[in-house]
N, C-alpha and C positions, 0 to 999 in steps of 0.2 A: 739791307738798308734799315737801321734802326730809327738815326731821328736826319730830317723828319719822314712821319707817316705818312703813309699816300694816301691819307685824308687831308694830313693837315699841308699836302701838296698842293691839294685840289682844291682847299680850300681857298689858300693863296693865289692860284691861276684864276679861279673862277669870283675873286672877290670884286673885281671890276663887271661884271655881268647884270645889270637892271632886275629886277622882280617881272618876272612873266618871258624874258629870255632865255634860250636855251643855253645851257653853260657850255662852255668851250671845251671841257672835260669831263667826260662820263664816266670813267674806270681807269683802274690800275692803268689797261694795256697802253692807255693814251700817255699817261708820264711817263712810262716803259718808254713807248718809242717817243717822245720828247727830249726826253735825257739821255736817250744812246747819240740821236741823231746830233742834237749838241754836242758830244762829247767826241763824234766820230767828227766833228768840225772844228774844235780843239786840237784834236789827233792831229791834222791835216793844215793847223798852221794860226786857224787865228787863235786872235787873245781873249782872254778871258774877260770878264769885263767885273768882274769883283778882286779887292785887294787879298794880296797873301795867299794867290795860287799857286806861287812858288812851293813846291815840292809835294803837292796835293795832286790827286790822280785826277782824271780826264772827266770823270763820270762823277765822281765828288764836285768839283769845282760846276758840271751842268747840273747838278743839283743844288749846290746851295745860291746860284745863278738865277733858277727859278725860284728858289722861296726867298732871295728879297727881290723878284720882282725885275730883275736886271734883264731878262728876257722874257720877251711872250709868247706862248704858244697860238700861233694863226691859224682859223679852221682851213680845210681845203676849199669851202666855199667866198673865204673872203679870198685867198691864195690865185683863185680862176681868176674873181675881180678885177684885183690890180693888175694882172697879166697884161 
């Protein structure tokens, strides 16, 4: 994955985040499994939710899903919450 970086991933997910809050993304492994677990829900039937995913692979499309913002990655602590 050349563009974008998994900075400027992170920087994107974690742009909604306050000063003095812990970001919702700490490393690579966490866009790692953000973007497989999307893409493996792609795979599996739903829609994509950005235009012109037609003939774009699974894992593309959960990537550039998260860098505009079209998805959010949920901690497992807000995840327990809502339960």
């Amino acid at each position: 994955m050349l563009h974008p970086s998994y900075t400027d991933l992170m920087e994107v997910v974690n742009s909604d985040v306050e000063v003095g809050e812990q970001p919702v993304v700490q490393s690579r492994y966490s866009i790692v499994n953000a973007t497989s677990k999307r893409a493996r829900q792609i795979i599996a039937g739903e829609e994509p939710h950005i235009s012109g995913a037609c003939g774009m692979k699974p894992l593309s499309i959960a990537i550039d899903e998260l860098y505009q913002s079209k998805v959010k990655i949920v901690s497992d602590e807000d995840t327990k919450e809502n339960v």
